[in-house]
C-alpha positions in Angstrom: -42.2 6.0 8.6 -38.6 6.3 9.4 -37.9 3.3 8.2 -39.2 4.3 4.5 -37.6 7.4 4.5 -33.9 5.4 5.3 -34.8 2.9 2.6 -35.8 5.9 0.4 -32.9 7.5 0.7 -30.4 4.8 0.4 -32.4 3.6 -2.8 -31.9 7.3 -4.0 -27.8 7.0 -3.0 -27.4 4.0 -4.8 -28.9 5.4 -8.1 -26.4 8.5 -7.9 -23.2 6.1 -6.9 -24.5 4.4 -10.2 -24.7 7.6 -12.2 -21.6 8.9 -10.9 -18.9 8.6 -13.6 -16.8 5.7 -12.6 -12.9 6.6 -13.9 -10.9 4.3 -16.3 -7.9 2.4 -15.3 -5.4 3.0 -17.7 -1.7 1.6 -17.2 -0.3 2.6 -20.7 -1.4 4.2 -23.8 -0.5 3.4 -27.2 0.2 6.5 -29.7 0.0 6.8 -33.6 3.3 9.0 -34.0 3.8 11.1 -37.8 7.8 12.7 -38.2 7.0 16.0 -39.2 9.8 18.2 -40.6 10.4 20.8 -37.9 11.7 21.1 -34.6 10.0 22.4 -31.2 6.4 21.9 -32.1 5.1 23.1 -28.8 1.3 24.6 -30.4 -1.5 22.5 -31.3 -5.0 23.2 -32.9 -7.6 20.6 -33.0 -10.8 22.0 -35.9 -12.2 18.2 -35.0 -10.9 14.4 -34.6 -9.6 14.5 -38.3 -7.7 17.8 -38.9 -4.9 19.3 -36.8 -2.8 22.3 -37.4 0.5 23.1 -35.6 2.8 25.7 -35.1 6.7 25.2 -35.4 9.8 26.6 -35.0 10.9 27.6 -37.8 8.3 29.4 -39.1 6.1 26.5 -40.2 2.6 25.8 -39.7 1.1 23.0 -40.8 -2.1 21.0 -40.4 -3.6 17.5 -41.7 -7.0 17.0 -42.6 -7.2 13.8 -42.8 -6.0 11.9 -39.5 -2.4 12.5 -40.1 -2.3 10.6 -43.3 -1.2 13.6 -45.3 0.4 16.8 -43.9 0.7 20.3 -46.0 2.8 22.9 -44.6 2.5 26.9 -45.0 6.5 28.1 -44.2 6.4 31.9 -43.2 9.6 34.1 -43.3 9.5 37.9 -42.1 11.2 40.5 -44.3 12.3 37.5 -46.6 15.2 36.5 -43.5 13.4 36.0 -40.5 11.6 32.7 -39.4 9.0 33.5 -36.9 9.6 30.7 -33.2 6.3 29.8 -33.2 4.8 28.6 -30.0 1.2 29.8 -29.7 -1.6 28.7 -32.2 -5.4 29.5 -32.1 -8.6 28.8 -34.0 -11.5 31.6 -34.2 -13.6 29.0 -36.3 -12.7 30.7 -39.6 -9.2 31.2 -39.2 -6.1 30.1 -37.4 -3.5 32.6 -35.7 0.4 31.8 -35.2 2.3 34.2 -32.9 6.4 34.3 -32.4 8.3 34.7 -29.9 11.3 36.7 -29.9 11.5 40.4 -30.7 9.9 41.5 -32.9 6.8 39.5 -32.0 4.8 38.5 -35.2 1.1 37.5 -35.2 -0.4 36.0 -38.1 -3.5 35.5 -39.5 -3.5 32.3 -41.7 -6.8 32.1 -44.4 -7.0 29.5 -47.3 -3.4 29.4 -47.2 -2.8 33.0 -46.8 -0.9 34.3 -44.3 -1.3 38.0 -42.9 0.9 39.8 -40.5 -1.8 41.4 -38.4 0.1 42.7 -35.3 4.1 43.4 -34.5 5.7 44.3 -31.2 9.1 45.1 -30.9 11.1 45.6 -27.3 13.8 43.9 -26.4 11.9 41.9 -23.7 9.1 40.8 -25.7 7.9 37.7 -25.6 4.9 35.9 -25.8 4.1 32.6 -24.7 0.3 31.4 -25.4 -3.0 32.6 -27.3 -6.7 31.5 -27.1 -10.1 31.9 -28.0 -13.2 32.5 -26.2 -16.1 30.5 -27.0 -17.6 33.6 -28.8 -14.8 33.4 -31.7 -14.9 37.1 -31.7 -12.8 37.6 -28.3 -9.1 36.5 -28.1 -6.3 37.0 -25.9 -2.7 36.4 -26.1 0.2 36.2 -22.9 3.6 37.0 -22.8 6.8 38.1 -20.4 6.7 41.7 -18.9 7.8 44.5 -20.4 7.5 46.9 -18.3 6.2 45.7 -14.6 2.8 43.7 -15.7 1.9 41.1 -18.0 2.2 42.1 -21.7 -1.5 41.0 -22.5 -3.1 41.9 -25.9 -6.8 41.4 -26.6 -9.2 41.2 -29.9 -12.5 41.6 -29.7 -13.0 41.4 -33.5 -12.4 37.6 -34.5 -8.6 39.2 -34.4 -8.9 41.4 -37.0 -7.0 43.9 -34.6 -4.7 43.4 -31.0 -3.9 46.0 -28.4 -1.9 45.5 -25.5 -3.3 46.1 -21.8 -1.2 49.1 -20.5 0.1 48.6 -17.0 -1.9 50.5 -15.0 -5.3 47.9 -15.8 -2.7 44.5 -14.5 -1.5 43.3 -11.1 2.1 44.4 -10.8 4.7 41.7 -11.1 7.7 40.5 -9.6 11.2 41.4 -11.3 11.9 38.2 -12.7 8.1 36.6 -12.8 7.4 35.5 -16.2 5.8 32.8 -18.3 6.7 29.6 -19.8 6.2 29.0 -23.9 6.6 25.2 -23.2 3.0 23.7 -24.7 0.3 26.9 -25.1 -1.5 25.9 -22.4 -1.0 28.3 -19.2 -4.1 29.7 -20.6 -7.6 28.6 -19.9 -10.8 30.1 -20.5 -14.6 29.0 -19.5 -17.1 31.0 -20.7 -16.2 34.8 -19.9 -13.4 33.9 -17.6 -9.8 33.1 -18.1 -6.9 31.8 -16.0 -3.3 32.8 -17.1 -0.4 30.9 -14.6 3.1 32.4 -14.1 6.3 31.2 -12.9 9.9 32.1 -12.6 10.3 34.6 -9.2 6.9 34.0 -8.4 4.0 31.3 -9.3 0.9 32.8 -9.6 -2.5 32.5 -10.8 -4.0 35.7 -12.9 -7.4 35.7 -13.2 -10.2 37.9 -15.0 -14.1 37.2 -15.0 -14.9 39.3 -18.0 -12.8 39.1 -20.6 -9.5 40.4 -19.9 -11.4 44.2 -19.0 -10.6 43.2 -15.0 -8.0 40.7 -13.2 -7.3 39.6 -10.0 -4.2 38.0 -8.6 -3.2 34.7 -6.2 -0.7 33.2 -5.0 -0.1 29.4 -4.9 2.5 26.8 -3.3 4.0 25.8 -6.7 8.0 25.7 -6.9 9.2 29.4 -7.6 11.8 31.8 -7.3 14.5 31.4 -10.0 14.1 31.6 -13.5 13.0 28.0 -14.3 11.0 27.5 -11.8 7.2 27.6 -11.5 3.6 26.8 -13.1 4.3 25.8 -16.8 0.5 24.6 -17.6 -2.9 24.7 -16.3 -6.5 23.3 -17.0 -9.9 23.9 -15.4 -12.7 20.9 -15.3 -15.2 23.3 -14.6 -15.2 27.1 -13.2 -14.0 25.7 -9.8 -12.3 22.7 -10.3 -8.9 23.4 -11.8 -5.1 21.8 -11.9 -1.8 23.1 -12.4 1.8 21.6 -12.8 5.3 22.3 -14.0 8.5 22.0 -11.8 11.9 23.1 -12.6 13.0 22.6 -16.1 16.8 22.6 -15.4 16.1 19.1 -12.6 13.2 17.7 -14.6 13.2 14.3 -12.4 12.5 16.2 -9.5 8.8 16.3 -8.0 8.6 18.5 -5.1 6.1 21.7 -5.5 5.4 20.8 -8.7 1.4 19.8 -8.9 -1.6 21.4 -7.4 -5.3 22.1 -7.2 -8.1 24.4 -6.7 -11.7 24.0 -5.7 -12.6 27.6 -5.6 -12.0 28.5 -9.0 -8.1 29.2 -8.0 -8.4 31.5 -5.2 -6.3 29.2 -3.0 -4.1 25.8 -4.2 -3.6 22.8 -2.2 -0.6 21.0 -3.5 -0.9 17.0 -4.4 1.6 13.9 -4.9 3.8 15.9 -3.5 7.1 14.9 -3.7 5.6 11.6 -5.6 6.0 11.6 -9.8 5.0 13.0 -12.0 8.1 15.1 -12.3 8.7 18.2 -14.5 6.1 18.5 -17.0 4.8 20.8 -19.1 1.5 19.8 -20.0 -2.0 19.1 -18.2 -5.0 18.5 -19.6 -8.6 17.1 -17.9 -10.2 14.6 -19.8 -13.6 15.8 -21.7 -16.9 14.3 -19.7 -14.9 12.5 -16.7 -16.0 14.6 -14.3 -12.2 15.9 -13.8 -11.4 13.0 -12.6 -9.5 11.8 -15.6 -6.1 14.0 -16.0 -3.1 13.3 -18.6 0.4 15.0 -18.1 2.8 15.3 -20.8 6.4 16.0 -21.0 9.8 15.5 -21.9 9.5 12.5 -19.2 7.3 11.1 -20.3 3.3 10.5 -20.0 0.9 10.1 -16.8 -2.4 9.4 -15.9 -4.3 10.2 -12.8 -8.0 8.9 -12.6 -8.9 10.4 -9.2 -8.2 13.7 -10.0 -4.7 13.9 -9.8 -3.9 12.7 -6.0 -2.1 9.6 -7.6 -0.5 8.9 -10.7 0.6 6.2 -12.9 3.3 6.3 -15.5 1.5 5.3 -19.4 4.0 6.1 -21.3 7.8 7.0 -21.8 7.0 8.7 -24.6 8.3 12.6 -24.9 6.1 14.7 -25.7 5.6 18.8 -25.3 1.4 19.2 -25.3 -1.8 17.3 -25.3 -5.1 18.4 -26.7 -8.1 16.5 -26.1 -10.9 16.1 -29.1 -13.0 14.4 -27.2 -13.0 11.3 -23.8 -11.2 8.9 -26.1 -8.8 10.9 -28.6 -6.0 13.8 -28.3 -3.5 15.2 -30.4 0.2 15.8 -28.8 3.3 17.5 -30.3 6.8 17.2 -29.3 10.2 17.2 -31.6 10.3 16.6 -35.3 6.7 15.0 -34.2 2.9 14.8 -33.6 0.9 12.1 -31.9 -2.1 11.0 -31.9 -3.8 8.8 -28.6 -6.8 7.0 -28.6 -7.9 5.4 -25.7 -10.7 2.8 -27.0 
């Protein structure tokens, strides 16, 4: 009887080990790269494996729909002298939204070509730094630099037909000098109801609310901080556990220490990883869709990585700069960087 049940059960291990997903070695990537005619393209928007749009710097937002073999570009100016610094775009399934940075900040709505200023802010410390959608396309949330002595966090819960800002008294109190990074959109994430918002500068933290933006919480983590450019410039969750984040110090971009870490309880607590090993500075990381989280990419101005085991080790694929990645799908992303967009497939 014991016997069977010890061949039963490594019969029924062996099956799983099989099902498991095995990752993919990949030692360099090859990417389709357009010229586009801005400059810090650090916002992308994926609608599907065919159509892009991206926000730029110079108050350009454009989009293909056609795999990058034609581009068409919407230029917006503000009182007929301003051009809006993009660096956050967002889809709501209908309509994309383009925010500024800079004072005043200027969030547009952009509709069959339209474009509609649909919420200003002006201080002279404003400054916002990424925007995204919850699955529901009604709820949206946008992040930027204090203020006052919290997060300035505005919300929609009308498919951004109108933003408020959460006053200070709802938000964890910050730092003087804790802030956010506008290097790729993506210190934002959101699964289901919950969303993840990463700081950096005088403090690296982890922010953290399970309905919505109504409620947050606060951690700390192990990530490089304490001076301006220092901290967590990106971060992605595989599931509502399972999460990464990385960024460095901008000014010493080869440097490595601090600069990459992990969280298994859905980012109470970090553990760094390849610490002190490359990746270096970068502003970008992205899971790869249906690997498990095994499969991670990191993008920045030195270049492109790969980790298949979850990000404990990493190769080098490319030397390629770029600013972003966004993922369509296991085999294709989109990336933006200067006077560029890229496209990666991994077939």
């Amino acid at each position: 009887m014991n016997r069977l049940f010890i061949l039963f059960s490594l019969a029924i291990l062996t099956i799983s080990c099989k099902n498991e997903y095995q990752p993919r070695n990949i030692d360099k990537v090859t990417i389709q790269e357009f010229k586009i005619d801005s400059t810090s393209i650090r916002a992308i928007q994926f609608l599907d494996e065919n159509t892009l749009y991206y926000a730029g710097s110079k108050g350009d937002i454009g989009f293909t729909s056609d795999a990058g073999k034609t581009w068409e570009t919407i230029n917006i100016n503000y009182n007929d002298s301003i051009k809006p610094h993009f660096r956050s775009i967002a889809s709501n399934g209908t309509n994309i939204f383009a925010l500024s940075v800079g004072n005043p900040a200027l969030l547009y709505k952009v509709s069959e070509e339209k474009e509609t200023l649909i919420y200003k802010e002006e201080h002279e410390k404003v400054f916002y730094d990424s925007m995204k959608f919850f699955a529901d396309n009604k709820h949206g949330i946008a992040v930027g630099d204090p203020t006052e002595n919290c997060a300035s966090i505005i919300l929609t819960s009308d498919s951004g037909k109108t933003w408020s800002k959460i006053p200070c008294d709802k938000l964890p109190v910050f730092e003087d000098g804790e802030a956010f990074f506008a290097a790729s959109n993506t210190n934002i994430k959101i699964i289901g109801n919950t969303v993840w918002i990463a700081s950096g500068g005088k403090k690296s933290r982890i922010l953290k609310s399970e309905n919505k933006g109504k409620t947050w919480q606060i951690f700390d983590t192990p990530i490089i901080q304490g001076n301006g450019p220092q901290g967590i410039y990106s971060i992605d969750f595989a599931d509502k556990q399972t999460g990464i984040a990385i960024g460095g110090d901008y000014s010493k971009p080869t440097e490595n220490k601090a600069n990459k870490a992990v969280t298994k309880d859905g980012g109470k607590t970090w553990t760094l990883i390849a610490d002190e090993q490359d990746p270096n500075y970068k502003s970008c990381v992205q899971y790869v869709p249906n690997t498990n989280g095994k499969e991670v990419f990191a993008v920045g101005k030195t270049g492109i990585s790969f980790s298949n085991d979850a990000g404990q080790t990493w190769k080098e694929v490319s030397k390629d700069s770029y600013y972003t990645i966004q993922f369509v799908n296991t085999n294709t992303a989109w990336l933006s960087g200067n006077n560029k967009i890229g496209k990666l497939n991994l077939k």
